[in-house]
C-alpha positions in Angstrom: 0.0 0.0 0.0 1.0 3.2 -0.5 0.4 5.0 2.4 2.9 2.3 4.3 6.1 4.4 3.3 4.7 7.3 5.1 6.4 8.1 8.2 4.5 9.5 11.6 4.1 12.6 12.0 5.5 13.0 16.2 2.7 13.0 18.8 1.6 16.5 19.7 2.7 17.5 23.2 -0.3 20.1 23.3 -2.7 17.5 22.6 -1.6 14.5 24.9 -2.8 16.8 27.5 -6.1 15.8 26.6 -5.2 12.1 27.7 -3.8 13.3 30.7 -6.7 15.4 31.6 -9.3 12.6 31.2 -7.2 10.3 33.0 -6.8 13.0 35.9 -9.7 12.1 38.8 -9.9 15.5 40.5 -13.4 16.3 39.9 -12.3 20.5 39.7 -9.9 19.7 36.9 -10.1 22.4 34.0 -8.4 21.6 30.4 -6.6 24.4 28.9 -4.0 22.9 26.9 -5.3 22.8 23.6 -6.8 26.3 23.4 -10.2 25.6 24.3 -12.1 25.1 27.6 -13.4 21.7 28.6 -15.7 21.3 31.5 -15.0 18.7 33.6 -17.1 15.8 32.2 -14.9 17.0 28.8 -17.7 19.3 26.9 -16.6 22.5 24.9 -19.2 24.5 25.7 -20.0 27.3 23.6 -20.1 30.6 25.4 -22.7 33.3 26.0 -21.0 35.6 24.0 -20.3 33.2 21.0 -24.2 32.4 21.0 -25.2 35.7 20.8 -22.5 36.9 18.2 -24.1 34.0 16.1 -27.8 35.4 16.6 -26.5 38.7 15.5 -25.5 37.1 12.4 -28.3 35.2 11.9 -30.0 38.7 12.1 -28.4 40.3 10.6 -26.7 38.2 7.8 -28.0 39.4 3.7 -26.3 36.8 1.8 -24.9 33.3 1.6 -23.1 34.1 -1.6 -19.7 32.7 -2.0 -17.1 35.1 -1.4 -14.5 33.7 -4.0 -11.0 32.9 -3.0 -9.7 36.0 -2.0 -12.5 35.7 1.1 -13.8 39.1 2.8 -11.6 41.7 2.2 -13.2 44.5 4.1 -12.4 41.7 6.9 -9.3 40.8 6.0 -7.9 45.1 5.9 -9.6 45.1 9.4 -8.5 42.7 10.9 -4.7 43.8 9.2 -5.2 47.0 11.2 -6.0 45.1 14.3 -3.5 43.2 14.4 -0.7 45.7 13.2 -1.9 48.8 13.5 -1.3 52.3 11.0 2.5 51.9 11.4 2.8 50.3 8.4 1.7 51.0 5.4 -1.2 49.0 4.0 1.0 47.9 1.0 3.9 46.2 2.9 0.6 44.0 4.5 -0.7 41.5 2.8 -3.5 39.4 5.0 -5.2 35.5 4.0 -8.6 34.4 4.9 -8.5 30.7 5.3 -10.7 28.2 6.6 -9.1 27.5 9.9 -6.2 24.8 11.4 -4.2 23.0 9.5 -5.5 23.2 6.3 -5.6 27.0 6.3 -1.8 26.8 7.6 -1.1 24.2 4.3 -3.4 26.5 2.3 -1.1 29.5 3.0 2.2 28.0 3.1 1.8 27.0 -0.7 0.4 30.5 -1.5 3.6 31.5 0.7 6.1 29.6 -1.5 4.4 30.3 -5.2 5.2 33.5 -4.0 8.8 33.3 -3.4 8.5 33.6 -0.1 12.0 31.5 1.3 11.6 31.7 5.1 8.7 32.5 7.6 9.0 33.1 11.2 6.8 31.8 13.9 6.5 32.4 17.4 7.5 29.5 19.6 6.2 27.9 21.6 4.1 26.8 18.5 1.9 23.3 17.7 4.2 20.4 16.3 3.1 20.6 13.1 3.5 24.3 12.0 7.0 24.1 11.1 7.3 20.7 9.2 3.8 21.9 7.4 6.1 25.1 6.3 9.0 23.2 5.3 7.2 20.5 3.5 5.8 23.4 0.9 9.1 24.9 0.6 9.3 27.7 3.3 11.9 27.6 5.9 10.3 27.8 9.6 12.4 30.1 12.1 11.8 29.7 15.7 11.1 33.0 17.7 11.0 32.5 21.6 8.2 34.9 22.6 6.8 33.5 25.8 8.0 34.4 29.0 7.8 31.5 31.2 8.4 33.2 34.7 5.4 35.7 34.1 3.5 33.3 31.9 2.9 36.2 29.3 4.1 36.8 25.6 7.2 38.8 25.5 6.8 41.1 22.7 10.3 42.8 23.2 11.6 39.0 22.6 9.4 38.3 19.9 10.6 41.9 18.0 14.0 41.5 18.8 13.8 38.1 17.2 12.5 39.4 14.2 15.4 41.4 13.5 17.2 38.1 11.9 14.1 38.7 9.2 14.9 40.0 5.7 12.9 41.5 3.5 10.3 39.3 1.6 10.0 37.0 5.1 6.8 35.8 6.0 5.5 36.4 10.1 2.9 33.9 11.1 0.8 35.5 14.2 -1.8 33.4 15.7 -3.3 32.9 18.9 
């Protein structure tokens, strides 16, 4: 077959914290690892707020159209200023909408290296797969330490000054 040639992809440290969460028999046990908050019998419950932001939609939505592949871009310039602010000129900013996880990560890493884009820099810690994912399409992963793990906060002075190893035509993946 094959698929047998195919070597494993390394278990994710993030996710075996799901194991060791059901296996844990404190009844006030909260999972946090992954991103997402379990309650203790292991249920993602969806917020309040995320209901409500969903009604509004509901509400509030005109169209199911498709959006074509370029996605919202009202959303996307947003979003851009968000994220970076009106430092930089909205032409050195170019911003993907992508279904989300991996496949949006696969999705822009090819867009990345069509592009010409030879290295990207992520922040680390990161999840297991984002830098193979890269490197598998053709971009080079760089590391950036930007957690602080004695305050338990990201350390933007670390994160910038790790940045200054980027070169012009370097890709920054941001995510939460």
């Amino acid at each position: 077959m094959r698929f047998a040639t195919l070597t494993r992809q390394p278990d994710d440290p993030l996710l075996r914290i799901i194991g060791q969460h059901a296996a844990d028999p404190r009844p006030d046990k909260i999972d946090l690892g992954v991103g997402v908050f379990r309650d203790e019998a292991g249920h993602t419950p969806v917020m309040t707020a995320v209901k409500a932001a969903e009604a509004r939609l509901l509400t509030e939505q005109s169209s199911k159209s498709y959006l074509g592949p370029e996605g919202d871009i009202g959303f996307v310039r947003a979003l851009a200023g968000l994220v970076i602010g009106d430092t930089v000129a909205a032409e050195r900013i170019v911003g993907l909408q992508t279904p989300g996880g991996t496949g949006a990560l696969r999705l822009a890493a090819e867009v990345l290296a069509r592009a010409g884009v030879a290295k990207i820099w992520i922040g680390s810690p990161s999840w297991a797969n984002h830098a193979p994912l890269f490197r598998q399409a053709g971009v080079e992963p760089a590391l950036i330490p930007c957690f602080d793990l004695n305050s338990q906060t990201f350390d933007l002075n670390g994160f910038l000054a790790g940045l200054n190893g980027a070169a012009a035509g370097d890709a920054v993946l941001l995510h939460g």
